[in-house]
N, C-alpha and C positions, 0 to 999 in steps of 0.2 A: 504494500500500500504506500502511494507515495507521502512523504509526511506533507504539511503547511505552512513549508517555508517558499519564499522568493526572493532566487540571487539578486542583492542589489539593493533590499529593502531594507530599511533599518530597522531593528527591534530592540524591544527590553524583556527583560526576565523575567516573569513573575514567578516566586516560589508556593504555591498552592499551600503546603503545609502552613508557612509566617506571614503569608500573603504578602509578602517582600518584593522588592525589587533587588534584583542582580547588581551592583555597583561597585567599577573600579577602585579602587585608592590612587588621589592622583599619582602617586608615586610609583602607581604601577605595580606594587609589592605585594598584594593580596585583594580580593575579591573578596565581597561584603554582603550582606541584604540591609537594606535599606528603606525608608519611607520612598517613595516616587516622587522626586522633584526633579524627574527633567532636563536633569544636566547632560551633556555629553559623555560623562564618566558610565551614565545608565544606558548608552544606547549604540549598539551594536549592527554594525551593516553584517549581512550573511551572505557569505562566496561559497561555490563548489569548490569542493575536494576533490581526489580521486577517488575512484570506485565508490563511489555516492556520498561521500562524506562530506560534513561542510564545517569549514570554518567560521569564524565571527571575529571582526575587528572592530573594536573600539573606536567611537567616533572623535573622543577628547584627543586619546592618544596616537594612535594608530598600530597599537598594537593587541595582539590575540589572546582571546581565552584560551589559556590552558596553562602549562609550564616548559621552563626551557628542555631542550633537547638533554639527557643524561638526567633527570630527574627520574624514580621509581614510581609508577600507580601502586600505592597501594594505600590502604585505609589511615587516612586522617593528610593523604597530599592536600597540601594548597594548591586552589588553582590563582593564577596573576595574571597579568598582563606580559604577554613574550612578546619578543621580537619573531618565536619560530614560527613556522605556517603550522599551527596547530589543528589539527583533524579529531574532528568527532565523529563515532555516530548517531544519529538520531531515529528514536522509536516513536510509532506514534500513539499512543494512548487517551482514553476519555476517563475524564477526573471532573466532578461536580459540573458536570452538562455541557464543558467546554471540550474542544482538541490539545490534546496535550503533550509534551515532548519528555519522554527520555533522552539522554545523551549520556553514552558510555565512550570512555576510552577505546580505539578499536582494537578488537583480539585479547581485551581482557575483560574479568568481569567489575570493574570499576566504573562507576554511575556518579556523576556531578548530583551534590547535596546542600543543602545549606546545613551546618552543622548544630547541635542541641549541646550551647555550654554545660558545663555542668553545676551549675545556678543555676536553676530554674530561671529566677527574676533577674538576668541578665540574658536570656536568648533572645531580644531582639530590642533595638537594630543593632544594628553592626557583628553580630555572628558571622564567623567566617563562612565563607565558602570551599568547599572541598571534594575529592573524590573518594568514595568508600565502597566498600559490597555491597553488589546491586539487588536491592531487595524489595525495589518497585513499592516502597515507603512515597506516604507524601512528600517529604522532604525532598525526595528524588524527582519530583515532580514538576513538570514545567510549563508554563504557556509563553508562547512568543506572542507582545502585544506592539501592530505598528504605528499605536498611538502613544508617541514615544516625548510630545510636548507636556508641559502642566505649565498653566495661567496662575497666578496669585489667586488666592482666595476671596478676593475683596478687591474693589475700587475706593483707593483715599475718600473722606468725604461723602460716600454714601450710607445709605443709612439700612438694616439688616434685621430682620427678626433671624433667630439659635434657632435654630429647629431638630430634635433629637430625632434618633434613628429610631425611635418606636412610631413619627411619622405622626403625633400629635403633642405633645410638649414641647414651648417654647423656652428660652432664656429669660424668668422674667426676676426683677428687681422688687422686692417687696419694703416698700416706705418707711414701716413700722418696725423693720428690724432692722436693715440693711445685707440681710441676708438675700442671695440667689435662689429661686428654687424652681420646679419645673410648673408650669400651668398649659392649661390651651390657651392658643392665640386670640385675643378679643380684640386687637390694634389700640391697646392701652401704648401710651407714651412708654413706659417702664419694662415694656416689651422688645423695645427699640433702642440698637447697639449701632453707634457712627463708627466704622471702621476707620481707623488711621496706620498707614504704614509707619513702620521706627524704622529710621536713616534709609538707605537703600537697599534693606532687606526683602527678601522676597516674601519671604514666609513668617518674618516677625513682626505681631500687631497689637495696634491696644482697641477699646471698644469702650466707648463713652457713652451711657446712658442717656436716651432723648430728654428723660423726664427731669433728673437734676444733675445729670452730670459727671455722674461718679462713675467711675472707670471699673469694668470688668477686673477683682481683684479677688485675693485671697486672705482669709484671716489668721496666716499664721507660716509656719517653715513647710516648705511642700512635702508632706506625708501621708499616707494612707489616711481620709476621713478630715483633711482641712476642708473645712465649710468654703465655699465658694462667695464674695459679697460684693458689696458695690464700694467704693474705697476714692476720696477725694485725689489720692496720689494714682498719677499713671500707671498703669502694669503692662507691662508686654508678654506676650503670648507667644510662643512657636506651634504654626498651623502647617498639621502634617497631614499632608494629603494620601487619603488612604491608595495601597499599589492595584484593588481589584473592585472597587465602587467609584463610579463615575461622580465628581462634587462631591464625594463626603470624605471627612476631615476632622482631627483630632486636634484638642489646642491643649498644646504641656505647659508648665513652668519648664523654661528652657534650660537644658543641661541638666534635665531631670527628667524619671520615668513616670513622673506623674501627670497624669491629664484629667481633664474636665469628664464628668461622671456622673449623668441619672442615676441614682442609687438606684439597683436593680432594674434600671428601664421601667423604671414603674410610670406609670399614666396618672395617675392619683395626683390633682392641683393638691400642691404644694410637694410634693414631693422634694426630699433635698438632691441640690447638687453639690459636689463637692470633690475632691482629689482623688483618685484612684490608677493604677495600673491599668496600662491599655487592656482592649478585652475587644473578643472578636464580634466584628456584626453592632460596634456600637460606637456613634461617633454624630457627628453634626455636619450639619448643610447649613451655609449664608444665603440665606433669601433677600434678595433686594427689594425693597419697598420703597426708595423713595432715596434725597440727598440731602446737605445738611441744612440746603436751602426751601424746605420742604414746610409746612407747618402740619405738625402731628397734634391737635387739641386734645385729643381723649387720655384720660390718664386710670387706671384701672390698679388699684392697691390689694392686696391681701396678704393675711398671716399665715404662714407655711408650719406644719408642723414641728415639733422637736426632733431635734439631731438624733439618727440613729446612733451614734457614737456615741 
């Protein structure tokens, strides 16, 4: 069966297991998974080999998946960026409704993985990539995707209702505490977050309450269970674009694993938000509603329950 690749096109990685992306180290010295932000480090043109096998060179660098010539496959190799014309094979497999690739080394049984540190609450991002016994694990698992750009998550200046992934709770600001917590959308002012970019970052933002003003913040060191609140000083956010849902996105305290979190995805108005370890299938969408030059009159207050924590 021929697989679903085309010489010439560029792709990225997805890893089905971490729902990652594949990404170089500029350095070229190891292969990563990563959030999807689009850089050239994540994207990959695909050449024929010989005898059906294909290459992938990197489009930052211009050099190929795999390792230099005199390296051994065997379990826990790094794969890098070489200079050699590295040859894969590729299989083709169906994983969660999509087409999918294995890629073994050819003539042994060594399969490209993203690898499971051994911390748990360190396997992702940045887990190496590697080749190990092929044991058709998700980890092993792969989609070639040749939607290989990502846009900012926001435009400066306009203005956004939080929308969670359970696809009715908003971000809403409540008056009377200052606490964050989830509600449905009624188009209250206190609903409504002004996206601003910090410096010339892509992916780092802050978000200013329509209703008084107070910045998308945190009430304390980022840990498991910090209540999410509304905070007169600025916060900035790293908005990480998830690597296998189209628009949705996680926003961390930066240089941390902690991100913004519907306690259990619950629906229930008031529901708390608050700090938590990424978790799959749950994350937020920016919906744009309007600019900062917009008039929002309606302002909709309520008290949210007490902290589960």
């Amino acid at each position: 069966m021929p697989v679903p690749i085309t010489e010439g096109t560029i792709y990225r990685f997805v890893n089905i297991q971490f729902a990652a992306t594949l990404e170089l180290d500029p350095r070229g010295q190891r292969t990563v998974l990563n959030d999807f932000t689009g850089t050239g480090y994540q994207q990959w043109e695909a050449r024929r080999g010989i005898a059906g096998y294909w290459k992938f060179r990197n489009v930052a660098t211009g050099l190929n998946l795999g390792f230099d010539v005199g390296r051994i496959a065997e379990n826990g190799t790094l794969t890098i960026g070489t200079a050699a014309e590295f040859l894969w094979e590729v299989r083709q497999v169906n994983a969660e409704g999509r087409q999918c690739l294995h890629l073994l080394v050819p003539n042994t049984i060594y399969a490209l993985e993203g690898s499971y540190p051994q911390r748990a609450e360190a396997a992702f991002p940045f887990n190496n990539v590697q080749v190990w016994e092929y044991w058709k694990g998700p980890n092993q698992t792969w989609f070639l995707d040749a939607k290989v750009d990502q846009g900012p998550p926001c435009v400066s200046g306009s203005i956004y209702k939080i929308l969670s992934s359970n696809g009715s709770s908003v971000v809403h600001l409540e008056d009377d505490t200052g606490n964050v917590s989830g509600y449905r959308y009624n188009e209250g002012r206190n609903q409504l977050w002004e996206a601003t970019a910090y410096e010339n970052e892509k992916y780092m933002w802050s978000f200013k309450n329509v209703s008084n003003g107070h910045y998308l913040s945190i009430s304390g060191t980022a840990k498991e269970g910090t209540r999410i609140i509304g905070s007169p000083t600025p916060f900035v956010w790293y908005i990480a674009p998830d690597s296998m849902i189209t628009g949705a996105f996680r926003m961390f305290v930066p240089y941390t694993k902690m991100n913004v979190d519907l306690h259990m995805g619950n629906s229930s108005p008031g529901t708390v938000i608050h700090l938590y370890k990424r978790a799959a299938k749950k994350y937020w969408r920016f919906q744009k509603v309007g600019s900062s030059d917009d008039s929002h009159p309606k302002t909709s207050f309520a008290l949210g329950p007490a902290d589960p924590h």
